[in-house]
Biopython code that builds the backbone (N, CA, C, O; Angstrom):
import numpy as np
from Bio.PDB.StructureBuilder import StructureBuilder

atoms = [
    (1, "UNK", "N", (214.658, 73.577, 367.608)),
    (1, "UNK", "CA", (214.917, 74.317, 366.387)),
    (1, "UNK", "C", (216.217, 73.847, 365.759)),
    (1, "UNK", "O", (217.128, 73.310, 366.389)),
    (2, "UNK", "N", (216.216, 74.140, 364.262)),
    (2, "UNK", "CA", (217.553, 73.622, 363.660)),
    (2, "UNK", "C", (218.797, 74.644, 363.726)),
    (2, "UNK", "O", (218.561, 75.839, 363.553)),
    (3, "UNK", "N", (219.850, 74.299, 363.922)),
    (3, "UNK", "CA", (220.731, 74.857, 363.588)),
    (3, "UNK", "C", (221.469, 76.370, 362.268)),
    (3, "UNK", "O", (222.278, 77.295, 362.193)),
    (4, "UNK", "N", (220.417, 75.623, 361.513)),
    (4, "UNK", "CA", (220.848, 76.284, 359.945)),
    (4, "UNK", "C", (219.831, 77.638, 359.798)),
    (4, "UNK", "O", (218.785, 77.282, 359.257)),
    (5, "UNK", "N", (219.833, 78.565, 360.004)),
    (5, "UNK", "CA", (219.115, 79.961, 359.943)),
    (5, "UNK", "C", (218.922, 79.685, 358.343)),
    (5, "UNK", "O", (219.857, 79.386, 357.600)),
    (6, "UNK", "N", (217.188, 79.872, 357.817)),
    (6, "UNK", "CA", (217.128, 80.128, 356.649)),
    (6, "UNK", "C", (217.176, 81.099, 355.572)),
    (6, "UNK", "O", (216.695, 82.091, 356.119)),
    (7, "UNK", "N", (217.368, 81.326, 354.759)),
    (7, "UNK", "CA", (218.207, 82.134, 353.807)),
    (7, "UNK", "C", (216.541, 82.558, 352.738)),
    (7, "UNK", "O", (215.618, 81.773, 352.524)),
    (8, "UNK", "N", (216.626, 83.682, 352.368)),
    (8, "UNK", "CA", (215.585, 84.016, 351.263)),
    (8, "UNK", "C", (216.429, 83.890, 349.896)),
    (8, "UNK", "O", (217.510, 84.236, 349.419)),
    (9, "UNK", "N", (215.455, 83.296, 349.619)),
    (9, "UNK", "CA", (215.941, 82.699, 347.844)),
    (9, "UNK", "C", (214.926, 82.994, 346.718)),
    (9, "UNK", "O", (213.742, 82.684, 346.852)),
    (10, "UNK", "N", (215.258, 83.415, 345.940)),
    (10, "UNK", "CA", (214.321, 83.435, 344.979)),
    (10, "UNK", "C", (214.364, 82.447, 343.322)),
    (10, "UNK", "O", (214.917, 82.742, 342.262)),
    (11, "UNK", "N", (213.691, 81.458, 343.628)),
    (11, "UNK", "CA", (213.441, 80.759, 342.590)),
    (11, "UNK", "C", (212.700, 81.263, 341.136)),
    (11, "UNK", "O", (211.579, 81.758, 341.021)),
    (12, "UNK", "N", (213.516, 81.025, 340.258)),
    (12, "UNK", "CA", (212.975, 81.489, 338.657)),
    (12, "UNK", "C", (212.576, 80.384, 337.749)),
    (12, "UNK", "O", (213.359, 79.475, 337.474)),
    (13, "UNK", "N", (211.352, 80.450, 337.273)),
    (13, "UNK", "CA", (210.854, 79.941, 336.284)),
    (13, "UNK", "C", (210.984, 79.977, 334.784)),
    (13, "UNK", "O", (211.382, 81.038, 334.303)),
    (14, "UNK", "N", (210.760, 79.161, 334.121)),
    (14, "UNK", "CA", (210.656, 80.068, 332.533)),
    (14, "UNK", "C", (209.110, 79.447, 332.160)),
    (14, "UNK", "O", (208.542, 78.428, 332.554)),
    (15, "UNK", "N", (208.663, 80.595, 331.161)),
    (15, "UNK", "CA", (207.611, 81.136, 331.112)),
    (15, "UNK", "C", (206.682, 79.620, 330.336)),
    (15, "UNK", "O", (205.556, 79.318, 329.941)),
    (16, "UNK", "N", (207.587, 79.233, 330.430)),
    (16, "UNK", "CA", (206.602, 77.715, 329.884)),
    (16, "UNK", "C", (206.392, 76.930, 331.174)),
    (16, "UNK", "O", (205.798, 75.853, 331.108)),
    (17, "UNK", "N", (206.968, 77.529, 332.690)),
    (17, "UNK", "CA", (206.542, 76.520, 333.639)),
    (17, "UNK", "C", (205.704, 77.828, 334.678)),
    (17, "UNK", "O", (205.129, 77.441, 335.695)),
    (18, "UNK", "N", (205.700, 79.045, 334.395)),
    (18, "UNK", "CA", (205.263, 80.132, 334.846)),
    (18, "UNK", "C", (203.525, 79.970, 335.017)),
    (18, "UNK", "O", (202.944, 80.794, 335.724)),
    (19, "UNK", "N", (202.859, 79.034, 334.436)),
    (19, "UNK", "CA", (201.225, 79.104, 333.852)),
    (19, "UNK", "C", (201.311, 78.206, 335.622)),
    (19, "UNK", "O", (200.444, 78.761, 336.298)),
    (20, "UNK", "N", (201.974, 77.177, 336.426)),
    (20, "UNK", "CA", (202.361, 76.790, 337.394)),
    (20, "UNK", "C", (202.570, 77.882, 338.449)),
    (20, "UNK", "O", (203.362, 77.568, 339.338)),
    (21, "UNK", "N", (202.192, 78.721, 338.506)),
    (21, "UNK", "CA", (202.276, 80.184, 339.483)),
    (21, "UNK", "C", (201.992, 81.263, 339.013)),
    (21, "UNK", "O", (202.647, 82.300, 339.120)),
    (22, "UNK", "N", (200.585, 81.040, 338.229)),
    (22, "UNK", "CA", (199.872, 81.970, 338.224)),
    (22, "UNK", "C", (199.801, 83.223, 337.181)),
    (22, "UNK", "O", (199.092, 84.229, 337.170)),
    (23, "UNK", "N", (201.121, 82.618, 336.059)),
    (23, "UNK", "CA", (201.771, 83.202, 335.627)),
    (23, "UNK", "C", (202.762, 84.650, 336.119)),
    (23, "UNK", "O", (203.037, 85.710, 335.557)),
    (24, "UNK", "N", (203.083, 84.079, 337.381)),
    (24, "UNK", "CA", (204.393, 84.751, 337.612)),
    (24, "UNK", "C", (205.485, 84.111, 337.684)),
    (24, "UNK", "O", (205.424, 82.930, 338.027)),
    (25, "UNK", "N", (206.877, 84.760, 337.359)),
    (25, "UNK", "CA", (208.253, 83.680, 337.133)),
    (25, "UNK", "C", (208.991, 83.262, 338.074)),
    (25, "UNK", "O", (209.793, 82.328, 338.043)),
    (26, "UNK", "N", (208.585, 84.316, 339.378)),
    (26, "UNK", "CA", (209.637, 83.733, 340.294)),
    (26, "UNK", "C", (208.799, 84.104, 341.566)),
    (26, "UNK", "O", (207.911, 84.946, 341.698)),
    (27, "UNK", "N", (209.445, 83.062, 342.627)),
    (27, "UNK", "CA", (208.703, 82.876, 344.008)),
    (27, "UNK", "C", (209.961, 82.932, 344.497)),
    (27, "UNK", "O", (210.973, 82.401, 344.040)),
    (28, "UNK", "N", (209.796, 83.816, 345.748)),
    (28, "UNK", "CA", (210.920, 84.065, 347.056)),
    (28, "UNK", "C", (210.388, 83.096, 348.074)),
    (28, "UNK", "O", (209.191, 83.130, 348.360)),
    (29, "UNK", "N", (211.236, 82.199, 348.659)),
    (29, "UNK", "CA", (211.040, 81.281, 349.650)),
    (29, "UNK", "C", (212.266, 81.349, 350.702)),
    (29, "UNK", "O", (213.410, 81.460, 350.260)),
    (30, "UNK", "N", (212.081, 81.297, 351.789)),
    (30, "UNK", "CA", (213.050, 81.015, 352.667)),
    (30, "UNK", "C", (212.913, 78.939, 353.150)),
    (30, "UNK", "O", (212.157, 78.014, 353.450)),
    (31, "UNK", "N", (214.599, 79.443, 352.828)),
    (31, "UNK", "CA", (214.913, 77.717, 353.018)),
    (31, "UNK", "C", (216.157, 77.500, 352.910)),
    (31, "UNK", "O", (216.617, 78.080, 351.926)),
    (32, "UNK", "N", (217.086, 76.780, 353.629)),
    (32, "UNK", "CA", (218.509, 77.057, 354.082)),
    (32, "UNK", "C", (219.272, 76.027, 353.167)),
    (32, "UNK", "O", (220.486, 76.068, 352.968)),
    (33, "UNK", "N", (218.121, 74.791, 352.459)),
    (33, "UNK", "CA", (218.978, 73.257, 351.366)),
    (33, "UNK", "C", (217.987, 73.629, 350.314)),
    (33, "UNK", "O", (217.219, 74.579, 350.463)),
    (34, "UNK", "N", (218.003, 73.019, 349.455)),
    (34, "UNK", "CA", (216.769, 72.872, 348.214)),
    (34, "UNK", "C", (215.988, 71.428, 348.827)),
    (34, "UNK", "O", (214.867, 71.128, 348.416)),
    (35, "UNK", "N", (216.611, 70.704, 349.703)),
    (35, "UNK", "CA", (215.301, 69.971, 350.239)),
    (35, "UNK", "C", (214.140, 71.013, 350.930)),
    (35, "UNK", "O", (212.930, 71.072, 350.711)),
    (36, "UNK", "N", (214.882, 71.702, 351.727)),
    (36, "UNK", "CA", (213.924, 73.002, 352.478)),
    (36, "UNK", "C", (212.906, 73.728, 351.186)),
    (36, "UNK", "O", (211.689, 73.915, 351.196)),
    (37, "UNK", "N", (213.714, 73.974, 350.334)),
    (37, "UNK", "CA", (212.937, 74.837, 349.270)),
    (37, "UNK", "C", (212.058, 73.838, 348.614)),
    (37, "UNK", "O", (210.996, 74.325, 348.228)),
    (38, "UNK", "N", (212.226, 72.465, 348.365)),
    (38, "UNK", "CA", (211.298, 72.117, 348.350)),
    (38, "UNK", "C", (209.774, 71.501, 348.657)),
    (38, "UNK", "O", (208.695, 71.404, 348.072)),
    (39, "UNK", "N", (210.381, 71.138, 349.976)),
    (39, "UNK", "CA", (209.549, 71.438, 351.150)),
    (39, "UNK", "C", (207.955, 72.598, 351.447)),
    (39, "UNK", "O", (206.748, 72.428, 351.613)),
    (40, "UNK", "N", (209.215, 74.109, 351.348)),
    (40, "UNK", "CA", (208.401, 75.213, 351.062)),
    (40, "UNK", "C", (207.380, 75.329, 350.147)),
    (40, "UNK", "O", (206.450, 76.078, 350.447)),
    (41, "UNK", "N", (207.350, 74.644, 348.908)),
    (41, "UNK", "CA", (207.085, 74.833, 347.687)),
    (41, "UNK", "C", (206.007, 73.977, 347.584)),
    (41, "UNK", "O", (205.115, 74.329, 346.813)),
    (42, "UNK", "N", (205.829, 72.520, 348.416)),
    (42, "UNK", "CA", (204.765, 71.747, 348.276)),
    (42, "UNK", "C", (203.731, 72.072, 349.700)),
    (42, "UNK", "O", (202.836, 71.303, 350.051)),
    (43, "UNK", "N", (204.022, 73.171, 350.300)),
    (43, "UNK", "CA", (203.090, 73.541, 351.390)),
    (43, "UNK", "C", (202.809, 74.711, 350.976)),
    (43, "UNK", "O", (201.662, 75.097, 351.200)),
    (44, "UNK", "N", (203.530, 75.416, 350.421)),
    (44, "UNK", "CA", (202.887, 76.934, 349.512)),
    (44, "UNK", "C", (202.346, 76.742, 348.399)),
    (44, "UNK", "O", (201.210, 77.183, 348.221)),
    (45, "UNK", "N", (202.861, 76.200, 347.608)),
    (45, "UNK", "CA", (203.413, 76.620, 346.289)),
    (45, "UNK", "C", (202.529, 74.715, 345.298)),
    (45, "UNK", "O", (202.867, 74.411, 344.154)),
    (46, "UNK", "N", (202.000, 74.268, 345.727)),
    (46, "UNK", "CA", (201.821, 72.654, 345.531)),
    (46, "UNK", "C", (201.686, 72.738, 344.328)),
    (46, "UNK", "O", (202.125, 71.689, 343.857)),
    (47, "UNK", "N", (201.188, 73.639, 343.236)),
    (47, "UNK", "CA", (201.538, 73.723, 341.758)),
    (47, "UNK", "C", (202.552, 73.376, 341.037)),
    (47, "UNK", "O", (202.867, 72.575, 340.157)),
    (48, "UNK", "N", (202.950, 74.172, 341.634)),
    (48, "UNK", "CA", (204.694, 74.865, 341.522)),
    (48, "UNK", "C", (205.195, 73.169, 341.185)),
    (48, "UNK", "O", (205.223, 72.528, 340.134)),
    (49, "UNK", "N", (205.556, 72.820, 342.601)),
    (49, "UNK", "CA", (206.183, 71.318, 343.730)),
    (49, "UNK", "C", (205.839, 70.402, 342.520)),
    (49, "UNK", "O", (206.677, 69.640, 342.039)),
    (50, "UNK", "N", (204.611, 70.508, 342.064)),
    (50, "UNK", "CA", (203.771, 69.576, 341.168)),
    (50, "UNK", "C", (204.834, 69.532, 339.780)),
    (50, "UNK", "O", (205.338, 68.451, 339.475)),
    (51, "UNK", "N", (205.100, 70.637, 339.060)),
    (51, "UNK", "CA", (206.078, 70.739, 337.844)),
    (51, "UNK", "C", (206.886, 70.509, 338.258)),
    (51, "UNK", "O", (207.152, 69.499, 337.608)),
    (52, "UNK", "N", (208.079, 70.676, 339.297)),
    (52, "UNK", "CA", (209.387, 70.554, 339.061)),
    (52, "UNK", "C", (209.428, 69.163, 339.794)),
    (52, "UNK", "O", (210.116, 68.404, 339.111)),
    (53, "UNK", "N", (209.006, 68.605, 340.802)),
    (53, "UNK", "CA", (209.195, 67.663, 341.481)),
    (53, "UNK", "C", (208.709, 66.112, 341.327)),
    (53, "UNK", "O", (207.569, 66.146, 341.791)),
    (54, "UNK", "N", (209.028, 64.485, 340.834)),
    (54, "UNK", "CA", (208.447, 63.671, 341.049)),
    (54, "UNK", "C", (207.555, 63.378, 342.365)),
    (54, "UNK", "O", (207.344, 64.209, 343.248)),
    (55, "UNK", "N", (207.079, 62.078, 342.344)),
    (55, "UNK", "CA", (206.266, 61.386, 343.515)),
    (55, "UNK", "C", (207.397, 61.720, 344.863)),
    (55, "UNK", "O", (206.966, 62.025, 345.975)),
    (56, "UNK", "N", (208.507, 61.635, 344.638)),
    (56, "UNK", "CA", (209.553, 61.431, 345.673)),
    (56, "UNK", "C", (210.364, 62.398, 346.196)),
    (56, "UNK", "O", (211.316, 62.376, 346.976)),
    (57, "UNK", "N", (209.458, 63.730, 345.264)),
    (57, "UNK", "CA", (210.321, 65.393, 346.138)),
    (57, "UNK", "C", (211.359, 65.218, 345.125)),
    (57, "UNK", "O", (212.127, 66.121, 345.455)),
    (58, "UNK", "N", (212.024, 64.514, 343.856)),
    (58, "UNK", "CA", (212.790, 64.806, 343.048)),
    (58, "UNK", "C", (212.962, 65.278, 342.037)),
    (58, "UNK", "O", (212.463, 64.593, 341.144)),
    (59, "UNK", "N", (213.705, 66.633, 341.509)),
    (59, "UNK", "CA", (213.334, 67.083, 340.587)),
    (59, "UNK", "C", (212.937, 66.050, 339.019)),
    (59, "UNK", "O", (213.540, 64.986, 338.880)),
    (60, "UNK", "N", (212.319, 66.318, 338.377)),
    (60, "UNK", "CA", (211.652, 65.788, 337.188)),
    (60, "UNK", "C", (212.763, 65.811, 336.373)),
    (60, "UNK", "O", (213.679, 66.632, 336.326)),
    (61, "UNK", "N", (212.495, 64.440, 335.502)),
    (61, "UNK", "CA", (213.243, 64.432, 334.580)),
    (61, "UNK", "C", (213.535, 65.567, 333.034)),
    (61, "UNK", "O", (214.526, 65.770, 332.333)),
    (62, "UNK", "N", (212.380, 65.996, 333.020)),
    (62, "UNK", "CA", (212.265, 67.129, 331.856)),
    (62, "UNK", "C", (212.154, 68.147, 332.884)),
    (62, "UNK", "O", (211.099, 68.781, 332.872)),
    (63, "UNK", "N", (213.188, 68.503, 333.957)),
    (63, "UNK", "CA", (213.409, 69.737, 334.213)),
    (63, "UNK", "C", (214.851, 69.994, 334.638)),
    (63, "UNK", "O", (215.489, 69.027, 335.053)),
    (64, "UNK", "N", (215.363, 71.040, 334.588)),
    (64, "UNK", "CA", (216.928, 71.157, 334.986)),
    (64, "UNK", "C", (216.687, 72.257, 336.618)),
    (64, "UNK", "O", (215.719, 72.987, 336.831)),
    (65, "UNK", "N", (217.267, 72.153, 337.063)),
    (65, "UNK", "CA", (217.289, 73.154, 338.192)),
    (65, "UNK", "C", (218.465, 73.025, 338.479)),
    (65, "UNK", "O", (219.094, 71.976, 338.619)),
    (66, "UNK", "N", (219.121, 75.002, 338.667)),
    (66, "UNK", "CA", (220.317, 75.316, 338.882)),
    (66, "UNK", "C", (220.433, 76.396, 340.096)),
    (66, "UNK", "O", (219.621, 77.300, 340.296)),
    (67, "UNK", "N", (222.089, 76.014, 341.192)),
    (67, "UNK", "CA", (222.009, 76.212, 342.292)),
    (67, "UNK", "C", (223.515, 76.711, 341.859)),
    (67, "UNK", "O", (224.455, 75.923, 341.752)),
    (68, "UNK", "N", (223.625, 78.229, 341.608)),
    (68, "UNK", "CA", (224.951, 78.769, 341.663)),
    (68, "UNK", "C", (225.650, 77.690, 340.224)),
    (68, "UNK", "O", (226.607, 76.917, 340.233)),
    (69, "UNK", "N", (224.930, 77.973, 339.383)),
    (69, "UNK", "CA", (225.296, 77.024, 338.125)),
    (69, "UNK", "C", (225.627, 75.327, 338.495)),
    (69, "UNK", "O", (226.132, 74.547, 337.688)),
    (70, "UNK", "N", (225.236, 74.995, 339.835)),
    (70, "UNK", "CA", (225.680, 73.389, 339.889)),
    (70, "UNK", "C", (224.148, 73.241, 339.525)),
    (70, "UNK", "O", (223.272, 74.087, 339.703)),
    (71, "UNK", "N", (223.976, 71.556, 338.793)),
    (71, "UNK", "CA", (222.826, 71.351, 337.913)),
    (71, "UNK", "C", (222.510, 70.004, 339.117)),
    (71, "UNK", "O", (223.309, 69.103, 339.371)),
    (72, "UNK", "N", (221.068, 70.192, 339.762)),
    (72, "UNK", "CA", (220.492, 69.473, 341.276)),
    (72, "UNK", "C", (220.227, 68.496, 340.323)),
    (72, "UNK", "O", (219.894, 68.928, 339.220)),
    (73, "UNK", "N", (220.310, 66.857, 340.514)),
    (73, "UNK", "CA", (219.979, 66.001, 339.928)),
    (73, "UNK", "C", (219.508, 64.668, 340.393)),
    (73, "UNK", "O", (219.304, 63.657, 339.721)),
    (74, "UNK", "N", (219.327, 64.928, 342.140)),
    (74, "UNK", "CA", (219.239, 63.224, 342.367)),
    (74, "UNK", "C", (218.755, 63.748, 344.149)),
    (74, "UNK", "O", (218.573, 64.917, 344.490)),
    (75, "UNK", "N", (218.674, 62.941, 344.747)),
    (75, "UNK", "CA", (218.487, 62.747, 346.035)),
    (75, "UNK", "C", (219.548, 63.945, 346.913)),
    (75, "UNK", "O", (219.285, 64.920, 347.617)),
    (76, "UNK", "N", (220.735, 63.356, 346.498)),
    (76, "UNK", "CA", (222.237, 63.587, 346.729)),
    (76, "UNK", "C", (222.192, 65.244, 347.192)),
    (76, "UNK", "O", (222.548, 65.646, 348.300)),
    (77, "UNK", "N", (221.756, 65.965, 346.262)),
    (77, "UNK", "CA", (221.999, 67.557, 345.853)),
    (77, "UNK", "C", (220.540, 67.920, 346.569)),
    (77, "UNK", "O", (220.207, 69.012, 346.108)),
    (78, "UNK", "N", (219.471, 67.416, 347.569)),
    (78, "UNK", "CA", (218.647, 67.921, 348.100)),
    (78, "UNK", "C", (219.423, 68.803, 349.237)),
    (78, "UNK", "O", (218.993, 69.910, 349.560)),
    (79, "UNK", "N", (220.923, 68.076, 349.984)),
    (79, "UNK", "CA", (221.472, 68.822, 350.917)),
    (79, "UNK", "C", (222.227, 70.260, 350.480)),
    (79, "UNK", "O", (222.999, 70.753, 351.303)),
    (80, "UNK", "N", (222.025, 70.898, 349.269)),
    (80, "UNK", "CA", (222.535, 71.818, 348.504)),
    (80, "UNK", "C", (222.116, 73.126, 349.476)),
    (80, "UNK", "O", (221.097, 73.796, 349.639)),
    (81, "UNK", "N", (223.293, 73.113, 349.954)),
    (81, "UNK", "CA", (223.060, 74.873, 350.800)),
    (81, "UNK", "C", (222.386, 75.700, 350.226)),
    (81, "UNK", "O", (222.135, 75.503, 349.037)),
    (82, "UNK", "N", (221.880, 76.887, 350.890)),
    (82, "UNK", "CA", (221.289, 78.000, 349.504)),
    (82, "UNK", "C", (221.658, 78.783, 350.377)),
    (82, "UNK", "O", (221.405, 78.662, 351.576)),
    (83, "UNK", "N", (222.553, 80.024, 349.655)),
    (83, "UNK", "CA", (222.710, 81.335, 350.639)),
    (83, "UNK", "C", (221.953, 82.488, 350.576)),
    (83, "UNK", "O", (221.537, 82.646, 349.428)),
    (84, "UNK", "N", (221.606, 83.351, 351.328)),
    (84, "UNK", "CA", (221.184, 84.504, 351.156)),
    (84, "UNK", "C", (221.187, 85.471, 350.073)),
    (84, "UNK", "O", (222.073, 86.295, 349.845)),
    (85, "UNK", "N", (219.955, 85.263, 349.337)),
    (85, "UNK", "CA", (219.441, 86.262, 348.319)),
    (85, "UNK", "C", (220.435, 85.263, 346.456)),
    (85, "UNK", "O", (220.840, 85.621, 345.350)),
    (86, "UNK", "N", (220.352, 84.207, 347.128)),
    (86, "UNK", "CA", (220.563, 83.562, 346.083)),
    (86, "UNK", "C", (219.363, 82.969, 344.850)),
    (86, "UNK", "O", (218.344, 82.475, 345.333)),
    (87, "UNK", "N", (219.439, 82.998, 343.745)),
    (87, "UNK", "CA", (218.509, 82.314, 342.879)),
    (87, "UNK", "C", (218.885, 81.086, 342.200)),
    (87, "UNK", "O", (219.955, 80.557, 341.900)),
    (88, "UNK", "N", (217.580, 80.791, 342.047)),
    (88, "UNK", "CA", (217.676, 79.148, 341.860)),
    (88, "UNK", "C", (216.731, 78.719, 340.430)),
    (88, "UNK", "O", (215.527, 78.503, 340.293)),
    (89, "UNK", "N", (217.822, 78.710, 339.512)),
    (89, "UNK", "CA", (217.618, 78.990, 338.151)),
    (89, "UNK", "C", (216.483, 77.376, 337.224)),
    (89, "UNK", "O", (217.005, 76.270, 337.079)),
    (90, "UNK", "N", (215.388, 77.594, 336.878)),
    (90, "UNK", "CA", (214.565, 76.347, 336.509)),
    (90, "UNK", "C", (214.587, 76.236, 335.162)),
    (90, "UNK", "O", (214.003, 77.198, 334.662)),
    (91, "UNK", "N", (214.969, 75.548, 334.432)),
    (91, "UNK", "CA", (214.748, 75.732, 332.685)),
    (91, "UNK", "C", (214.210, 74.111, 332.341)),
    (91, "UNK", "O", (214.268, 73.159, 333.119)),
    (92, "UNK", "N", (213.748, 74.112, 331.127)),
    (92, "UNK", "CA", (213.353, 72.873, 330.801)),
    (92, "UNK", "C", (214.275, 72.234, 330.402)),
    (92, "UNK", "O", (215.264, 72.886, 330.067)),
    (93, "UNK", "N", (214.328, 70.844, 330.287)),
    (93, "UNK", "CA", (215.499, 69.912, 329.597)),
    (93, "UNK", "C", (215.347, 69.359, 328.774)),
    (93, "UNK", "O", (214.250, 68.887, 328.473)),
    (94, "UNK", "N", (216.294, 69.233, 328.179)),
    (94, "UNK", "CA", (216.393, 68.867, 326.460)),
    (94, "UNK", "C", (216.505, 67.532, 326.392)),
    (94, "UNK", "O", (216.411, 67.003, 325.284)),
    (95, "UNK", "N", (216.711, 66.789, 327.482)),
    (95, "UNK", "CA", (216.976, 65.424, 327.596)),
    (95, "UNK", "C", (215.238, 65.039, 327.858)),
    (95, "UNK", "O", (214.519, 65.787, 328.521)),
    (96, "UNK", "N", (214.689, 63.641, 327.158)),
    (96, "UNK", "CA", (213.928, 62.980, 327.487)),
    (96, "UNK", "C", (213.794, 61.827, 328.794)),
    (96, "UNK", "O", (214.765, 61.121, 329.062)),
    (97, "UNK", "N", (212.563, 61.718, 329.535)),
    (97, "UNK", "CA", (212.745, 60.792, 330.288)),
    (97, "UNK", "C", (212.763, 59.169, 330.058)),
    (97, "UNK", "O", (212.976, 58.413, 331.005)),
]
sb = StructureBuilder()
sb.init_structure("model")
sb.init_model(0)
sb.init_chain("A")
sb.init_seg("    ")
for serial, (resi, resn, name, xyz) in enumerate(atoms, 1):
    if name == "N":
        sb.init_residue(resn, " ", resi, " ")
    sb.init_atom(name, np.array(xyz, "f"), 0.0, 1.0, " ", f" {name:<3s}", serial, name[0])
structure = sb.get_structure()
């Protein structure tokens, strides 16, 4: 077993990526990094995993995802702690790929 006890998090959508879960906005996952949460998300959630994530588990370029207002952007920020009863904010991006 790992070291890192996982943390319940609740991830938020906006309602233009919400039709991706059923049309609900947010999914509670336990997962201790946002690699974990994403992890969670393509064995639960493979919709979900499908919008926010490339071929490579990385978030998408037309999506922003926020961790305590730091903005996850690369490989790098998969080791992004997540603490207990924290949310993990998804909005679309204004930037093109």
């Amino acid at each position: 077993m790992g070291g890192t006890e996982q943390a319940t998090v609740t991830l938020r959508l906006p309602s233009t990526l919400s039709a991706c879960n059923g049309g609900k906005s947010q999914i509670v996952v336990r997962a201790s990094t946002v690699g974990e949460l994403f992890e969670a998300l393509e064995a639960h959630y493979p919709q979900v995993w499908r919008c926010l994530c490339d071929e490579h588990g990385c978030v998408r370029a037309q999506i922003q995802l926020f961790v305590s207002n730091k903005l996850i952007t690369g490989p790098h920020d998969l080791q992004t702690v997540l603490r207990p009863g924290e949310e993990i904010i998804v909005l679309p991006s204004a930037r093109t790929p």
